[in-house]
VOBAKOL-578349 format. One line per field, with one value per residue (C-alpha): y, z, x; residue in three letters; residue number from 1. Coordinates in steps of 0.05 Angstrom, whole numbers, plus 5000, padded with zeros to 4 digits. Example, Ala and Ser with C-alpha at 12.3 -4.5 7.8 and 13.67 -1.06 7.14 Angstrom:
REM residues 2
north	[4910/4979]
up	[5156/5143]
east	[5246/5273]
residuo	[Ala/Ser]
num	[1/2]
END
This chain:
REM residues 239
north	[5000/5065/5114/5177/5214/5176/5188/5265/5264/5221/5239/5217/5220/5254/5272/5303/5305/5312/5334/5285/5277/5310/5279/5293/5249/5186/5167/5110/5036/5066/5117/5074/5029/5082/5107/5034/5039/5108/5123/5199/5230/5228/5287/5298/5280/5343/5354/5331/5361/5308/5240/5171/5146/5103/5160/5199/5205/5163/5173/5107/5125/5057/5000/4990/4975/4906/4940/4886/4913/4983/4959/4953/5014/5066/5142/5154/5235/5244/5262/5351/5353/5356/5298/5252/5222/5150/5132/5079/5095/5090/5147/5183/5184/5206/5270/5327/5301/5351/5339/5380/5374/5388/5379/5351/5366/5331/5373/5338/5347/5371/5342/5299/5369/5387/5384/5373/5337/5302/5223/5206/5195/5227/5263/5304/5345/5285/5283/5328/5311/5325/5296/5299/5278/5258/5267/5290/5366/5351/5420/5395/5330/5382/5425/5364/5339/5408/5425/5451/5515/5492/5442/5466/5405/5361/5300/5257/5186/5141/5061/5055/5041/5031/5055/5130/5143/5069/5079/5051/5091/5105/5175/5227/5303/5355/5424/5476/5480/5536/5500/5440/5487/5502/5493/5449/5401/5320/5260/5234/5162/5171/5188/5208/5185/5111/5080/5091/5051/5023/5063/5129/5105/5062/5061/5139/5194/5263/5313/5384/5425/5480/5440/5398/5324/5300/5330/5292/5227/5164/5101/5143/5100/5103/5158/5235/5263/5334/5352/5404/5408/5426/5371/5376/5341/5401/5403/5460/5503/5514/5584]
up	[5000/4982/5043/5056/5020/4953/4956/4974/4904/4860/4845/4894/4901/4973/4990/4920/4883/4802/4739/4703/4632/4582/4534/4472/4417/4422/4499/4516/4547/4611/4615/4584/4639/4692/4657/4663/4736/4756/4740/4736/4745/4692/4684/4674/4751/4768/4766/4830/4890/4919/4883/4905/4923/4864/4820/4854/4812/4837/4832/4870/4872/4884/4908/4950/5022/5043/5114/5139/5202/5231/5302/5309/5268/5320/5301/5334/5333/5353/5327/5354/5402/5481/5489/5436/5435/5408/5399/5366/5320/5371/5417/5346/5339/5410/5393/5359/5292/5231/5169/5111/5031/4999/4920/4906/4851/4821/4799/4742/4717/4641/4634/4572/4525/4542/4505/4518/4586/4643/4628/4684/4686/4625/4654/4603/4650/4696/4755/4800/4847/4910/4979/5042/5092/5166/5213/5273/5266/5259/5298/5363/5369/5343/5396/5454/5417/5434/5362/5392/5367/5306/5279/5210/5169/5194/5141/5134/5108/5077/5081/5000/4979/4909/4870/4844/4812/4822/4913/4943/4983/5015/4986/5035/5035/5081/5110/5155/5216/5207/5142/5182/5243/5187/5215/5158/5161/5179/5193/5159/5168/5129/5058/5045/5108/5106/5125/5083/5018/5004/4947/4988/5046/5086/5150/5154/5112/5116/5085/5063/5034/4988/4960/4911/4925/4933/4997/5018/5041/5041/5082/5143/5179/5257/5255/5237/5246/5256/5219/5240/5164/5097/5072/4988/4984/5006/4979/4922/4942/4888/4860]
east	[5000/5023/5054/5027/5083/5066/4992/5008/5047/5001/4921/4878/4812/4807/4880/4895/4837/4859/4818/4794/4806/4747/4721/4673/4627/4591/4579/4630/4609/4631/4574/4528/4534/4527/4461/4426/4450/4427/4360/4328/4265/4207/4194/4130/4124/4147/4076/4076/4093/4124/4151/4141/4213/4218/4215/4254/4323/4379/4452/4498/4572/4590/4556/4494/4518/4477/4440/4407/4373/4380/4386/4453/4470/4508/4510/4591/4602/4680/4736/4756/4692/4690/4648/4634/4564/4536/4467/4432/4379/4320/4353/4364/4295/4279/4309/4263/4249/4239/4195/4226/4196/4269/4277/4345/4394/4448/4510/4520/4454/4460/4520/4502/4497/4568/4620/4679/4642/4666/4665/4607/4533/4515/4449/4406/4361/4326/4366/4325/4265/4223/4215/4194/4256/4244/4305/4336/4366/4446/4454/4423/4475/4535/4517/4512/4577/4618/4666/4729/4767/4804/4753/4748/4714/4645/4668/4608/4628/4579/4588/4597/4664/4698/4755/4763/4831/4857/4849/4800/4752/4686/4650/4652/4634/4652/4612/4641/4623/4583/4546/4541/4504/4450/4373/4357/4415/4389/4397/4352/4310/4257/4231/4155/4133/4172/4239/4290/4293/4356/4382/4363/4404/4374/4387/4410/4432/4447/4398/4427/4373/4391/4460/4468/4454/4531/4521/4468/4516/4469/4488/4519/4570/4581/4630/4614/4688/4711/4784/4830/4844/4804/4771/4780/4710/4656/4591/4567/4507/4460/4468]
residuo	[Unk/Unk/Unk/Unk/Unk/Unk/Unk/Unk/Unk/Unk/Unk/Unk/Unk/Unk/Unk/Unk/Unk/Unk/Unk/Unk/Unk/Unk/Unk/Unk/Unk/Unk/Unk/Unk/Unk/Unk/Unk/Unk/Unk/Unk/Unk/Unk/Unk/Unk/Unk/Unk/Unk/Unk/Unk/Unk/Unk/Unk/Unk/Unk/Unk/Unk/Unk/Unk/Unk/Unk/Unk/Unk/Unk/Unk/Unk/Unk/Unk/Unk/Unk/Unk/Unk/Unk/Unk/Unk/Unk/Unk/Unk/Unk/Unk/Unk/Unk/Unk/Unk/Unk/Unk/Unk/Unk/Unk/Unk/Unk/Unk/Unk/Unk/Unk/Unk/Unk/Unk/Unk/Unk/Unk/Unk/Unk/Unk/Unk/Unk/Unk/Unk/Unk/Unk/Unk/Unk/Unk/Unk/Unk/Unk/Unk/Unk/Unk/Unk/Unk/Unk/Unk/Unk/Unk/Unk/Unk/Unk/Unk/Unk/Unk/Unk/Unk/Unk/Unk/Unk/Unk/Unk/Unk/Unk/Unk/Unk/Unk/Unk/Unk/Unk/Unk/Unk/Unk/Unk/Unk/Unk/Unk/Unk/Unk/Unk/Unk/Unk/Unk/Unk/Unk/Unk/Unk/Unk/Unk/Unk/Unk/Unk/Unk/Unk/Unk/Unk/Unk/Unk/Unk/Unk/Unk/Unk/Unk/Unk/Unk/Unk/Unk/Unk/Unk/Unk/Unk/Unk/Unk/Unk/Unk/Unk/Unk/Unk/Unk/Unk/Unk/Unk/Unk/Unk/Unk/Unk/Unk/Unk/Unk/Unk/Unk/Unk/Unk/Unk/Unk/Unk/Unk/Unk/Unk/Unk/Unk/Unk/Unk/Unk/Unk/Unk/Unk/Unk/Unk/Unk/Unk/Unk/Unk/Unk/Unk/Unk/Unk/Unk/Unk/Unk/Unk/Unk/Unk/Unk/Unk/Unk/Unk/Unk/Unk/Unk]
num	[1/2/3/4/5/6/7/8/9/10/11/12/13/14/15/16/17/18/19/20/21/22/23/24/25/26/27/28/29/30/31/32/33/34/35/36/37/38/39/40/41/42/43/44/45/46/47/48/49/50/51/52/53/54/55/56/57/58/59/60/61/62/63/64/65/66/67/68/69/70/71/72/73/74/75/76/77/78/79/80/81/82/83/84/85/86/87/88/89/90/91/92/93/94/95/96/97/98/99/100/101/102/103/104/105/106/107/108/109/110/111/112/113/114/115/116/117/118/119/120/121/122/123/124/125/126/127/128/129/130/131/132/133/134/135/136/137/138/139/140/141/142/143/144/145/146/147/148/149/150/151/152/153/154/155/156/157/158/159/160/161/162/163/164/165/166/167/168/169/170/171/172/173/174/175/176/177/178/179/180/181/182/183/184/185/186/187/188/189/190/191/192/193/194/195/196/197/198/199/200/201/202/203/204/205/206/207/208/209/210/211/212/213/214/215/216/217/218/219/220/221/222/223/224/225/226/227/228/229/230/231/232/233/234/235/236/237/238/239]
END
């Protein structure tokens, strides 16, 4: 495995994040593939004001993580706080829950009618939809957890893992602390009234209304970590 000092020189996904490579033309069997994976909105069911989850657009960075039961999933906040805090998803839900109807936007939405474009899901204009997300208010745990001075990055880390730029890794996405601090921010459980399906996340996700949906890390494992250093992998608020 490759030492700190190599990665620090080479691309890597999170510790040296690189361009990728543009490319123009015919769509290659690359993005093909991603497009029969990742399905978008119809939309003509923006009609609606809210979407059934199944129609909801989906975008999977890697593989669906196999949750079998949420009972022995443990939210862990640590990392630069003054008193880390565990709960299970029952005490989650004991907190004060929140029911916000957010739409969701890819950032890559559009990106088939670029060119030159970035080789990934080649989205036209369906990757965009509307929800109502059921959650506890991230603030209220931050605020039990204590950030201390010099915590500069909340870096929320999902349970999907694959391979960006030849490493292996799970997707994560950062906020300040004073993004993460937002009123809207959750963890959410539920979708339109329901669990979690397990595309959208199931057991817990984070819910960040008002950026686009790489923000919005599905499959939340244990551990919501503070860094003394800037994370490369923020979120991008819709402008």
């Amino acid at each position: 495995m490759a030492n700190d000092e190599s990665l620090s020189r080479a691309h890597h996904p999170i510790l040296h994040p690189g361009t990728r490579e543009l490319t123009e033309g015919g769509f290659s069997r690359e993005e093909v593939a991603l497009a029969n994976r990742n399905s978008g909105t119809l939309l003509e069911m923006l009609r609606y004001d809210v979407m059934p989850p199944g129609l909801h657009y989906l975008l999977i960075h890697f593989d669906v993580p196999y949750v079998a039961s949420a009972a022995g999933w443990v939210l862990d906040i640590g990392g630069l706080v003054e008193q880390p805090v565990k709960l299970t998803m029952d005490e989650l839900k004991r907190w004060r829950q929140r029911t916000l109807r957010v739409t969701l936007e890819c950032a890559g939405n559009g990106r088939a009618a670029i060119t030159p474009r970035s080789p990934s899901q080649p989205w036209h204009t369906e990757a965009v939809g509307t929800a109502e997300w059921t959650g506890t208010p991230l603030k209220a745990l931050l605020e039990r957890a204590g950030m201390v001075a010099g915590a500069r990055d909340v870096v929320f880390c999902g349970s999907d893992r694959g391979f960006d730029g030849g490493v292996e890794h799970n997707y994560a996405r950062s906020l300040t602390p004073e993004q993460a601090l937002g009123d809207d921010v959750l963890l959410a459980w539920a979708m339109n009234g329901a669990a979690l399906l397990p595309q959208h996340g199931f057991p817990l996700r984070l819910l960040v209304p008002g950026w686009y949906g790489m923000a919005s890390v599905k499959w939340l494992i244990p551990t919501l970590t503070k860094s003394d250093r800037r994370s490369p992998n923020r979120g991008k608020r819709w402008t």
